[in-house]
Backbone as JSON Lines, residues from 0, in Angstrom:
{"i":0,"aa":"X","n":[44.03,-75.35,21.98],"ca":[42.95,-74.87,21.22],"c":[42.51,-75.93,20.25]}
{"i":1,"aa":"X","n":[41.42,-75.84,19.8],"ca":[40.97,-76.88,19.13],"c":[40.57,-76.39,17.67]}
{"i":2,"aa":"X","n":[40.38,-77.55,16.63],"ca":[40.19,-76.46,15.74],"c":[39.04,-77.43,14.72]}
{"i":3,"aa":"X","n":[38.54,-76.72,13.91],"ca":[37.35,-76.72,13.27],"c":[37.86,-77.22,11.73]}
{"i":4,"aa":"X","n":[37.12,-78.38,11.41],"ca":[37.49,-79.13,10.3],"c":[36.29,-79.52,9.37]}
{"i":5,"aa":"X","n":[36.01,-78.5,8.23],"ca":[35.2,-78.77,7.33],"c":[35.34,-79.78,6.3]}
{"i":6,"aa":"X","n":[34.11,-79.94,5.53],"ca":[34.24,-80.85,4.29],"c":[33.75,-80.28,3.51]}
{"i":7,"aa":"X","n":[33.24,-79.61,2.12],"ca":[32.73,-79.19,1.34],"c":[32.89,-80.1,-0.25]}
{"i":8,"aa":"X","n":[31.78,-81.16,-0.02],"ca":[31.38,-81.69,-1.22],"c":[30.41,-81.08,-2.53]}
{"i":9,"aa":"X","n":[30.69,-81.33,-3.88],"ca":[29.41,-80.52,-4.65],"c":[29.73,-81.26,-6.0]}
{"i":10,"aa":"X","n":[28.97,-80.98,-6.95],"ca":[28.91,-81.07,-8.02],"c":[28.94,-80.3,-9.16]}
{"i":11,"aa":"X","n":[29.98,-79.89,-9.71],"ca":[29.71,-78.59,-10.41],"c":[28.89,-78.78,-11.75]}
{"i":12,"aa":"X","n":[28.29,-80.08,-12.22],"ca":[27.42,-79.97,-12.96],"c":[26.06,-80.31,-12.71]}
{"i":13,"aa":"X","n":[26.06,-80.24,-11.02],"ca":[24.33,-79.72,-10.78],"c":[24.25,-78.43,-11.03]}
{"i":14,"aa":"X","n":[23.14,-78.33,-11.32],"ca":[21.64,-77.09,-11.64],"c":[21.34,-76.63,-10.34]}
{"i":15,"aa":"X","n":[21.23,-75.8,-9.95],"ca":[20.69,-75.09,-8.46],"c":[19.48,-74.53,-9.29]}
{"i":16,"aa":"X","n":[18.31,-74.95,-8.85],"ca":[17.0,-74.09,-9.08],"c":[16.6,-73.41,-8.06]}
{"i":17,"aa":"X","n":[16.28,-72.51,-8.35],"ca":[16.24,-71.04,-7.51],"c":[14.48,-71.63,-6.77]}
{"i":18,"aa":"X","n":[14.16,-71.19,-5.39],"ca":[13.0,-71.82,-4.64],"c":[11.63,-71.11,-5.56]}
{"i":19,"aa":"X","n":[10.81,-71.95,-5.5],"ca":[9.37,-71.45,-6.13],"c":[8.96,-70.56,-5.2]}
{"i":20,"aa":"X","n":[8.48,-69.24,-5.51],"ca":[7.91,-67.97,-4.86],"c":[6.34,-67.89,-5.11]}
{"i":21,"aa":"X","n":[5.68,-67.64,-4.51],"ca":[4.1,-67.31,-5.22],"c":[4.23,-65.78,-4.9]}
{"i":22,"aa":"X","n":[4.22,-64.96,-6.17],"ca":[4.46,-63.85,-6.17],"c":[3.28,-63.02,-6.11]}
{"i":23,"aa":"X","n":[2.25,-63.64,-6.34],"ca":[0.98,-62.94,-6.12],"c":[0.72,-62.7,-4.53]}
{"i":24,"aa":"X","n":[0.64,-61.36,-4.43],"ca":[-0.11,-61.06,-3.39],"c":[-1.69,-60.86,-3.07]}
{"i":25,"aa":"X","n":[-1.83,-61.17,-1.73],"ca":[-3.36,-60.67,-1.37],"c":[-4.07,-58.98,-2.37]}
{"i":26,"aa":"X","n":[-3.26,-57.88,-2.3],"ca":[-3.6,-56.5,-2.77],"c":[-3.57,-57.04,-4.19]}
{"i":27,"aa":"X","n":[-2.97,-57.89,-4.95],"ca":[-2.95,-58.26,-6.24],"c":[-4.36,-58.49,-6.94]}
{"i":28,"aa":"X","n":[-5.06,-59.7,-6.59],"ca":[-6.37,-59.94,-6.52],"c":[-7.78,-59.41,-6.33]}
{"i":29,"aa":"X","n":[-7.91,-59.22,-7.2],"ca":[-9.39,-58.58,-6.89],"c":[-10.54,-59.09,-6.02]}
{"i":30,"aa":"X","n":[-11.45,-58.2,-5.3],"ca":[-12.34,-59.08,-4.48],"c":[-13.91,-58.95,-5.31]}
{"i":31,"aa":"X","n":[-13.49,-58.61,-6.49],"ca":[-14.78,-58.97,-7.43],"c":[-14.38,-59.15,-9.12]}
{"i":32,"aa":"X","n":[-14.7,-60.33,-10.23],"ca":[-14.36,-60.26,-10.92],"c":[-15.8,-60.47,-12.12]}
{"i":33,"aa":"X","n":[-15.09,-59.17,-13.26],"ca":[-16.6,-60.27,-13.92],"c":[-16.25,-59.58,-15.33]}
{"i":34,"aa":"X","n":[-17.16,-60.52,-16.27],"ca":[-16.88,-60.6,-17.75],"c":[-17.72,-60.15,-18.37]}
{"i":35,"aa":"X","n":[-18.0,-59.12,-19.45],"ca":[-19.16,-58.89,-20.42],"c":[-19.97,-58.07,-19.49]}
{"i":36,"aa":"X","n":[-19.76,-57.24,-18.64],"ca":[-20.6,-56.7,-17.41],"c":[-21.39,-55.22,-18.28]}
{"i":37,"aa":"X","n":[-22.54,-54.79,-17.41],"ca":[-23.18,-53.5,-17.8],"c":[-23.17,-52.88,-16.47]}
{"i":38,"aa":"X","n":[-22.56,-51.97,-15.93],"ca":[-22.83,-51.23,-15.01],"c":[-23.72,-49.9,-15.13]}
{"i":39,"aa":"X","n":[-24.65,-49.47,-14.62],"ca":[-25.49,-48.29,-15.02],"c":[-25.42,-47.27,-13.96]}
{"i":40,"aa":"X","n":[-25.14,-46.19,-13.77],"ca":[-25.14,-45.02,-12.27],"c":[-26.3,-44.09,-12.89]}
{"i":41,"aa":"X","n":[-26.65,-43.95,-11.66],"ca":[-27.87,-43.57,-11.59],"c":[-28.15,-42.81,-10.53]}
{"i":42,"aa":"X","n":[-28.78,-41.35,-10.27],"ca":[-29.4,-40.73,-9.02],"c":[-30.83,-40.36,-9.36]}
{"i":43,"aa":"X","n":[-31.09,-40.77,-7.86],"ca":[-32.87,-40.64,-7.88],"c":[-33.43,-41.23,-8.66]}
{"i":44,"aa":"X","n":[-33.52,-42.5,-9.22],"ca":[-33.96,-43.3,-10.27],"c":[-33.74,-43.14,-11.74]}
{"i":45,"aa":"X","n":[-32.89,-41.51,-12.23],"ca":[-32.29,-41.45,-13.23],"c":[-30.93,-41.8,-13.88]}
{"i":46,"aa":"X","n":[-31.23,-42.42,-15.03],"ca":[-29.7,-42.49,-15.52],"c":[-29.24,-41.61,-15.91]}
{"i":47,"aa":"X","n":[-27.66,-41.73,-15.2],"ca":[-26.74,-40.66,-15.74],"c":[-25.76,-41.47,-16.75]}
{"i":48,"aa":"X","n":[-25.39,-42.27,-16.78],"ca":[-24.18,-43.21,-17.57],"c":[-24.62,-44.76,-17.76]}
{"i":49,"aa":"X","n":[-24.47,-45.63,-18.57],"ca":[-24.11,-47.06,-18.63],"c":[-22.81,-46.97,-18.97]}
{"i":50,"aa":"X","n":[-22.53,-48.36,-18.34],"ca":[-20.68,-48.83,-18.25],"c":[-20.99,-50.01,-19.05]}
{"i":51,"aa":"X","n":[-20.61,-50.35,-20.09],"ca":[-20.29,-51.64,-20.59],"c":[-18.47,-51.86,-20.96]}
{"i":52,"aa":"X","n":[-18.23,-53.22,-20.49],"ca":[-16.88,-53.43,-20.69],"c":[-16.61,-54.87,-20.94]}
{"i":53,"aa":"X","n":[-15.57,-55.47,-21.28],"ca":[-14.86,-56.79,-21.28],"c":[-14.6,-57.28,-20.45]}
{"i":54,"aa":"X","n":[-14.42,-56.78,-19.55],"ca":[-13.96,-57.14,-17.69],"c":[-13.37,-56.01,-16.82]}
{"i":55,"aa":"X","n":[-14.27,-56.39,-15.88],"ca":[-14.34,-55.46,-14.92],"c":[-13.56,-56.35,-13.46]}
{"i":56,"aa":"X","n":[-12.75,-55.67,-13.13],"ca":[-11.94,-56.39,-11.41],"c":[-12.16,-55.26,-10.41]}
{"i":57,"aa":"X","n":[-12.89,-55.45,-9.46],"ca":[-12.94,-54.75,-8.04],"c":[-11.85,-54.61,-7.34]}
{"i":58,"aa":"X","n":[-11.28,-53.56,-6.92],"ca":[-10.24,-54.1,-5.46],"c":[-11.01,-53.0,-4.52]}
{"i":59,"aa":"X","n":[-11.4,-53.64,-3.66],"ca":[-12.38,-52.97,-2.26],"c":[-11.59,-51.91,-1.68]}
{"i":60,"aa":"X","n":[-10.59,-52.92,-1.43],"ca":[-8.96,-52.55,-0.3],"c":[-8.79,-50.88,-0.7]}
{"i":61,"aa":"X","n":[-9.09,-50.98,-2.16],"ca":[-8.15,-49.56,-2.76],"c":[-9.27,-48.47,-3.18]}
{"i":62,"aa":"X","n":[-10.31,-49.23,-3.0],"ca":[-11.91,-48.69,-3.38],"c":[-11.67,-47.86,-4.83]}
{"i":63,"aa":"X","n":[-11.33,-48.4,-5.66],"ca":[-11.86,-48.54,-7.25],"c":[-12.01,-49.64,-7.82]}
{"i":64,"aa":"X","n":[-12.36,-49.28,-9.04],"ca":[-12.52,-50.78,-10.19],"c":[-11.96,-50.37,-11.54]}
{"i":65,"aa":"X","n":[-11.42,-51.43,-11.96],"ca":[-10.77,-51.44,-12.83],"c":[-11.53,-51.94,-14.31]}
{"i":66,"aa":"X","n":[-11.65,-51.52,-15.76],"ca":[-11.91,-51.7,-16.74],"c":[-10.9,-51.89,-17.44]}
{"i":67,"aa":"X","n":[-10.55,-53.59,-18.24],"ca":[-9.96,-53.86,-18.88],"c":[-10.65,-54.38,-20.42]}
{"i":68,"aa":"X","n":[-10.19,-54.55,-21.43],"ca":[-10.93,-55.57,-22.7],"c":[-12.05,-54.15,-22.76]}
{"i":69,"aa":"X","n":[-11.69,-53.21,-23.09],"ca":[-12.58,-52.18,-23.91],"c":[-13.8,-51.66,-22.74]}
{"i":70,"aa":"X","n":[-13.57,-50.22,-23.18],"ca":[-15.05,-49.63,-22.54],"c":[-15.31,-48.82,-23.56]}
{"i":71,"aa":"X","n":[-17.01,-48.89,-22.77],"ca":[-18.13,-47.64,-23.73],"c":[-19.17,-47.43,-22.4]}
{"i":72,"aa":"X","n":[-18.86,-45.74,-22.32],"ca":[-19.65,-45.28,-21.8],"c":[-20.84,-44.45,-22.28]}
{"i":73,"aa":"X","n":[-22.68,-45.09,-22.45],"ca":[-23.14,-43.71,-22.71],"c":[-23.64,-42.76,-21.83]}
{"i":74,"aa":"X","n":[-24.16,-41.83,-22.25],"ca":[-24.3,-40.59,-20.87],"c":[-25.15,-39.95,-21.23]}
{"i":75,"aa":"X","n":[-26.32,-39.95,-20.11],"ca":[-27.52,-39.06,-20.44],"c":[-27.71,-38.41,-19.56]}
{"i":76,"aa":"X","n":[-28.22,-37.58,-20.29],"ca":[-28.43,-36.09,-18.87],"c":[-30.03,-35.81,-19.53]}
{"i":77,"aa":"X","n":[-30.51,-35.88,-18.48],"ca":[-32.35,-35.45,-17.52],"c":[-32.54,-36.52,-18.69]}
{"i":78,"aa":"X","n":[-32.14,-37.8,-18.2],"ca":[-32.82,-39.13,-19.3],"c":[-32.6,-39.15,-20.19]}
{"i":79,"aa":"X","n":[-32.09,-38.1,-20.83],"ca":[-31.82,-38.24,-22.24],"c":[-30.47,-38.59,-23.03]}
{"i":80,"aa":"X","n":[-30.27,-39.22,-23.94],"ca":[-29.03,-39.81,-24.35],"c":[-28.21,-38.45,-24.75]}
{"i":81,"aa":"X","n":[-26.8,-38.33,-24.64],"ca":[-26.29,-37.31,-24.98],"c":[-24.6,-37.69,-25.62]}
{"i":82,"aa":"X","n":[-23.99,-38.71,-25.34],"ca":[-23.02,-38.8,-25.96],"c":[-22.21,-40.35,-25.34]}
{"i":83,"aa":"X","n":[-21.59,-40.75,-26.45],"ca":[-20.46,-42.27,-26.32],"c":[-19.45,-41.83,-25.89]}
{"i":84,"aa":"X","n":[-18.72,-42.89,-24.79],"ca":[-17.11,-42.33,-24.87],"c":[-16.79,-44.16,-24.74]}
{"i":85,"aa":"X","n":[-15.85,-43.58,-25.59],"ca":[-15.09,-44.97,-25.4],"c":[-13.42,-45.09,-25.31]}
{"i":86,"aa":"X","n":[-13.08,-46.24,-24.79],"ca":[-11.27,-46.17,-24.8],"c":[-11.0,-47.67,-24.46]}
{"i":87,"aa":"X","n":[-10.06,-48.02,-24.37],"ca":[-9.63,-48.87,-24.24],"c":[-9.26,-49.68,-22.59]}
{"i":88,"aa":"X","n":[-9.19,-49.24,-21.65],"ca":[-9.12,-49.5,-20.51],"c":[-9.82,-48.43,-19.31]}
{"i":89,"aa":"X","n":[-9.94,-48.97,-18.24],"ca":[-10.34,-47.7,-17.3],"c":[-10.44,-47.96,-15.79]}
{"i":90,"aa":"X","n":[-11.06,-46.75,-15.09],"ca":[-11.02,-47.12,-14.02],"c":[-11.97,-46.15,-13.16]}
{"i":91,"aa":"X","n":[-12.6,-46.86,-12.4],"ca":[-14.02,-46.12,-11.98],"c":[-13.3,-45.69,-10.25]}
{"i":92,"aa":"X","n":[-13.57,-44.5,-9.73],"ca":[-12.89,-44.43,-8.39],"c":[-14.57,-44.57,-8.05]}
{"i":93,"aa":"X","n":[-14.4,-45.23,-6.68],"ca":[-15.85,-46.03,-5.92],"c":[-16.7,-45.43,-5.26]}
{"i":94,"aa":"X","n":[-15.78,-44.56,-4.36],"ca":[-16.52,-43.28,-3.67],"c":[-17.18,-42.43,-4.46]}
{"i":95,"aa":"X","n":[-16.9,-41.6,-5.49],"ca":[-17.5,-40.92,-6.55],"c":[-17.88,-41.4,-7.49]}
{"i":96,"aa":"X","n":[-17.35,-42.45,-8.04],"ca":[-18.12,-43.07,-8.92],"c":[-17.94,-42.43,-10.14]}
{"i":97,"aa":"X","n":[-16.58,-41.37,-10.32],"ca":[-16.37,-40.81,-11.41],"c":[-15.19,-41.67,-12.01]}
{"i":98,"aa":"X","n":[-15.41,-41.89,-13.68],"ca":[-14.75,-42.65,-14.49],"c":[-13.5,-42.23,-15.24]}
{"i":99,"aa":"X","n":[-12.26,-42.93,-15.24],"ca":[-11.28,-42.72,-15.77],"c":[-11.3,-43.29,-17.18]}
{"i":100,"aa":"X","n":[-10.86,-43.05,-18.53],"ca":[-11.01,-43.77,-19.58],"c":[-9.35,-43.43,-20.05]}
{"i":101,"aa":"X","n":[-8.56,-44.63,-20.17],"ca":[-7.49,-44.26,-21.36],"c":[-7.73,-45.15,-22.36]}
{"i":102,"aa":"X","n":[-6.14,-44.66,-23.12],"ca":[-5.89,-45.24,-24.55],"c":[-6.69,-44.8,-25.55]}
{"i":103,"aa":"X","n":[-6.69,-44.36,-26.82],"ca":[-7.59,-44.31,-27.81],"c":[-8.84,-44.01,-27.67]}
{"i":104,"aa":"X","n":[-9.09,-42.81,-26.95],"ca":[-10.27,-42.78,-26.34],"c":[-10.69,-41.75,-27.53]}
{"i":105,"aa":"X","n":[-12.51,-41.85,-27.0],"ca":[-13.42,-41.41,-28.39],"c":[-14.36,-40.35,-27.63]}
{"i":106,"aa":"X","n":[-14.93,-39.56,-27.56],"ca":[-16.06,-39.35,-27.41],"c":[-16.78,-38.56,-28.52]}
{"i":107,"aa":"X","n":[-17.87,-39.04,-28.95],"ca":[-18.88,-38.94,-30.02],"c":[-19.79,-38.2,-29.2]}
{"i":108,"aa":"X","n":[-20.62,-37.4,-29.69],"ca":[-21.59,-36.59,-28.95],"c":[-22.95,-37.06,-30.15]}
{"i":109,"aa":"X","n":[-24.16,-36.56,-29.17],"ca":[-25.49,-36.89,-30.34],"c":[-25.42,-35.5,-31.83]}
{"i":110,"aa":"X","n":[-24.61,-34.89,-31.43],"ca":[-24.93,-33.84,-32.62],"c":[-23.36,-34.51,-34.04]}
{"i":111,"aa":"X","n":[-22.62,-35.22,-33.28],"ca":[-21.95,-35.73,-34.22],"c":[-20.36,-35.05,-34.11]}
{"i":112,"aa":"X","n":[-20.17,-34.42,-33.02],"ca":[-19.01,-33.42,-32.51],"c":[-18.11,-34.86,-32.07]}
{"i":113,"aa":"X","n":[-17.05,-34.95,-32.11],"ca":[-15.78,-35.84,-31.87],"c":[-14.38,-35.56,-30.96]}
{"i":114,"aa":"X","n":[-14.31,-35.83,-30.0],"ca":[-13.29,-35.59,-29.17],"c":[-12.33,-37.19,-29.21]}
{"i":115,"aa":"X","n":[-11.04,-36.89,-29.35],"ca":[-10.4,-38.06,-29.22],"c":[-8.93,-37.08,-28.41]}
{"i":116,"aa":"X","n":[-8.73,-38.38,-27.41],"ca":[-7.43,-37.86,-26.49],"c":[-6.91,-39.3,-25.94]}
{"i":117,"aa":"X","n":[-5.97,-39.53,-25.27],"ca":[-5.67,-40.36,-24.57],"c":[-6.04,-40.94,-23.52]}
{"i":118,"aa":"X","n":[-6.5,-39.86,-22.93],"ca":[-6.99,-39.96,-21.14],"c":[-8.03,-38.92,-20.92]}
{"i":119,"aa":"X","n":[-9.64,-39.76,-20.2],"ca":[-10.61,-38.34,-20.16],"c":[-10.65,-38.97,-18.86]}
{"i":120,"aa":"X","n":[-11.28,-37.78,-18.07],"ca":[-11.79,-38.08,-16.77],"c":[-13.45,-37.58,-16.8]}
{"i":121,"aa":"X","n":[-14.42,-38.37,-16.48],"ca":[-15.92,-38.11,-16.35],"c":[-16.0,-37.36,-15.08]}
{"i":122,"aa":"X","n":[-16.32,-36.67,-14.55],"ca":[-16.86,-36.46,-13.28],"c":[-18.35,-36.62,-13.15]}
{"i":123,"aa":"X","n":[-18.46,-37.68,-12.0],"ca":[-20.12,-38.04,-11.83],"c":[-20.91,-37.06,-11.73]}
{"i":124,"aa":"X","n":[-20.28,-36.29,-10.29],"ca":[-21.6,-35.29,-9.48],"c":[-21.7,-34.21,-10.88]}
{"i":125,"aa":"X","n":[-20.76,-33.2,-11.5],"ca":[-21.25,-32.55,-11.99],"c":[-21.52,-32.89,-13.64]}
{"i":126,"aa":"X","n":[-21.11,-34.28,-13.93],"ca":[-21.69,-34.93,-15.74],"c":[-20.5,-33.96,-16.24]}
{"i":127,"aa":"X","n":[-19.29,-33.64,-16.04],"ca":[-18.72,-32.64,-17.03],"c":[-16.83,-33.65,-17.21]}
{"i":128,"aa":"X","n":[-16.28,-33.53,-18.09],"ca":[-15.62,-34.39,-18.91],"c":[-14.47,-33.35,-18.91]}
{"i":129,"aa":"X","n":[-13.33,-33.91,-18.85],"ca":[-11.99,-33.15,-18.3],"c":[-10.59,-34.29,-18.34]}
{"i":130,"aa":"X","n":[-9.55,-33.55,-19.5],"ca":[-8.16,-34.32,-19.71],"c":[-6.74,-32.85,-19.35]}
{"i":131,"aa":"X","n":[-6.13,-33.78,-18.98],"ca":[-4.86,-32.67,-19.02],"c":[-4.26,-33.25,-20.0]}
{"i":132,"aa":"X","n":[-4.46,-34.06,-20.82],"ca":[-3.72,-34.74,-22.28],"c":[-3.72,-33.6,-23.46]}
{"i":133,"aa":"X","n":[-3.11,-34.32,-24.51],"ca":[-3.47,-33.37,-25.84],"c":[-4.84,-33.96,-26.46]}
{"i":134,"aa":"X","n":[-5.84,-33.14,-26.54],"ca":[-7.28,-33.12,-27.34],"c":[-7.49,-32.52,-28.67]}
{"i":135,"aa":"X","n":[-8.21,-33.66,-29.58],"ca":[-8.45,-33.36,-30.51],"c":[-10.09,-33.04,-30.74]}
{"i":136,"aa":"X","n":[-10.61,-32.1,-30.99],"ca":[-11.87,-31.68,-31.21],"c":[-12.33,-31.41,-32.68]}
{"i":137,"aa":"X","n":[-13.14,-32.38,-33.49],"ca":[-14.01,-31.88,-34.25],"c":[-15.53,-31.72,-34.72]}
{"i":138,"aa":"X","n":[-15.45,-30.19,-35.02],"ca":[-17.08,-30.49,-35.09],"c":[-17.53,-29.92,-36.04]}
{"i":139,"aa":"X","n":[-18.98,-29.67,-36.55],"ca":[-19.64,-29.32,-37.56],"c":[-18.62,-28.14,-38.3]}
{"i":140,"aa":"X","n":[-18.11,-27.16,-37.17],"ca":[-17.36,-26.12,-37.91],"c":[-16.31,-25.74,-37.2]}
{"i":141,"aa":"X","n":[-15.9,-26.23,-36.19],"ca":[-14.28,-26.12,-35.91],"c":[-13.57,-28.05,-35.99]}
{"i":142,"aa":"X","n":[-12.14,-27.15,-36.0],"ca":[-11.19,-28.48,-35.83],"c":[-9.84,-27.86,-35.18]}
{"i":143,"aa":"X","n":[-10.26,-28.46,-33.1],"ca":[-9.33,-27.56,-32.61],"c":[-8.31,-28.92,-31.85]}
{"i":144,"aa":"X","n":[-7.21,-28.46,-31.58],"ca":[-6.55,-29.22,-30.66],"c":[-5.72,-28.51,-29.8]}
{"i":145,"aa":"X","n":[-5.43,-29.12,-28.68],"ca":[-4.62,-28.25,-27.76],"c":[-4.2,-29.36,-26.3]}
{"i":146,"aa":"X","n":[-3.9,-28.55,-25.68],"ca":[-3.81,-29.53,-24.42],"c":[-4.53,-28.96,-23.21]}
{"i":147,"aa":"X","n":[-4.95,-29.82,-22.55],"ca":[-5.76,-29.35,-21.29],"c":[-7.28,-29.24,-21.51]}
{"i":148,"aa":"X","n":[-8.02,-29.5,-21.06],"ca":[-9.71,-29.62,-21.58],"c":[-10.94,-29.69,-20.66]}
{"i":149,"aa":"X","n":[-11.85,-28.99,-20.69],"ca":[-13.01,-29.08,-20.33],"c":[-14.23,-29.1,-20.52]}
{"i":150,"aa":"X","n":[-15.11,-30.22,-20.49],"ca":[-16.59,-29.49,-21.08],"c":[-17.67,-30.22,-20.23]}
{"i":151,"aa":"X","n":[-19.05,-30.3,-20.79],"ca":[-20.45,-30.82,-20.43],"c":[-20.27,-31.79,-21.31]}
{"i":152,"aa":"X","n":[-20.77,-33.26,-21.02],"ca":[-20.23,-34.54,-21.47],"c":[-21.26,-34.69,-22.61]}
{"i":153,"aa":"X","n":[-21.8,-33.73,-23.74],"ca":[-22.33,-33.81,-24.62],"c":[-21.53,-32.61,-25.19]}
{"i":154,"aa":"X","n":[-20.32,-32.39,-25.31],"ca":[-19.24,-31.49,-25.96],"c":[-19.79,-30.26,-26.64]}
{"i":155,"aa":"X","n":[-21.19,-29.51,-26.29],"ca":[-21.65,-28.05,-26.38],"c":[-20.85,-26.72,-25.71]}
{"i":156,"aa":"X","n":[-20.28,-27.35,-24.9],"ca":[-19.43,-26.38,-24.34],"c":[-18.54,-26.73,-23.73]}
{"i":157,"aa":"X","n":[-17.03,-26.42,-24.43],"ca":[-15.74,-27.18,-23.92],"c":[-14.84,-25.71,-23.85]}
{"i":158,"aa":"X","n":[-13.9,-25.71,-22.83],"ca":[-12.83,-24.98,-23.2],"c":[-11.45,-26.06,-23.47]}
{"i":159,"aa":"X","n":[-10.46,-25.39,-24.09],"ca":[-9.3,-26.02,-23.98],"c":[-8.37,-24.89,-23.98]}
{"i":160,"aa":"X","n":[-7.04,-25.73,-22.9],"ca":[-6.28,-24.27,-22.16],"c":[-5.09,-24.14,-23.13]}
{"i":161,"aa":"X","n":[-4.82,-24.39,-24.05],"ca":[-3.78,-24.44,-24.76],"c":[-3.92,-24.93,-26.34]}
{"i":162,"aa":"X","n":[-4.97,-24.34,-27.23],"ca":[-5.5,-24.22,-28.16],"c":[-4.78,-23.81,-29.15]}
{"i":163,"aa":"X","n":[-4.38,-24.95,-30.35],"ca":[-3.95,-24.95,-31.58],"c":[-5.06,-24.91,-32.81]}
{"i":164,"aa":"X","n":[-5.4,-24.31,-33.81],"ca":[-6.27,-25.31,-34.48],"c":[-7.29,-23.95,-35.88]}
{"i":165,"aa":"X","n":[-8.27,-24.65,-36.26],"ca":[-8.95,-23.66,-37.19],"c":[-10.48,-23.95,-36.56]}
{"i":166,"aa":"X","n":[-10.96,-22.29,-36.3],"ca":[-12.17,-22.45,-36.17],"c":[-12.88,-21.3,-37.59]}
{"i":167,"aa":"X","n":[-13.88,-22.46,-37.94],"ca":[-14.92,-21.12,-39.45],"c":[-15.87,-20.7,-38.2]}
{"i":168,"aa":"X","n":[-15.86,-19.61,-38.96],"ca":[-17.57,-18.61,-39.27],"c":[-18.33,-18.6,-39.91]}
């Protein structure tokens, strides 16, 4: 039988550096990027919303877009201006075209009514504004909070499903 005769030379005060990886993937990358952007949605030649943001990244693949560096959405219904929302990041799904807003989010209405929550969801087709977060609502004469929320994206008519808070008469 024959037999097998190694050598094992080394250095125990070399450094082994671990191989360079490019960890970015293709799904990583966006296939649209852009800075300081105004997006406007619109049916039948009316506006329903402007999108302004800090940067906006497309991913096709996943069909949304992403809002980073601040958003403000305003929102008008039959042309007319009706209320700000703003937050800090977001994300538009592509097919509907309805908007996600987190972080520190605001919405101001034209009568001066104030919603702040973490996370709102816009819905395009029907213009109506919806969080399962905790919401804070104030307005001319209530100051409600609760969790769970719904209204018309000019905050005239909201419910919330789990309501803490003081409303006057």
């Amino acid at each position: 039988m024959g037999s097998v005769t190694g050598y094992l030379a080394g250095c125990s005060n070399d450094k082994i550096e671990p191989p360079k990886i490019n960890i970015t993937s293709a799904d990583s990358i966006p296939s649209q990027e852009s800075f300081n952007t105004t997006v406007t949605f619109s049916d039948s030649g009316r506006v329903k919303a402007i999108l302004v943001a800090g940067r906006i990244r497309v991913f096709t693949k996943f069909n949304y877009t992403l809002i980073d560096s601040n958003a403000k959405v305003d929102f008008y219904k039959d042309g007319v201006y009706s209320s700000t929302l703003t937050g800090r990041r977001g994300k538009i799904f592509d097919a509907t075209k309805d908007v996600e807003v987190y972080e520190d989010v605001k919405l101001v209405s034209q009568d001066g009514s104030v919603l702040t929550t973490n996370k709102l969801l816009w819905v395009n087709k029907t213009q109506r504004i919806k969080s399962d977060e905790f919401v804070h609502i104030t307005t001319k004469t209530d100051d409600i909070q609760g969790y769970g929320f719904e209204a018309d994206q000019n905050l005239k008519n909201y419910v919330i499903y789990k309501v803490s808070g003081q409303v006057q008469k």
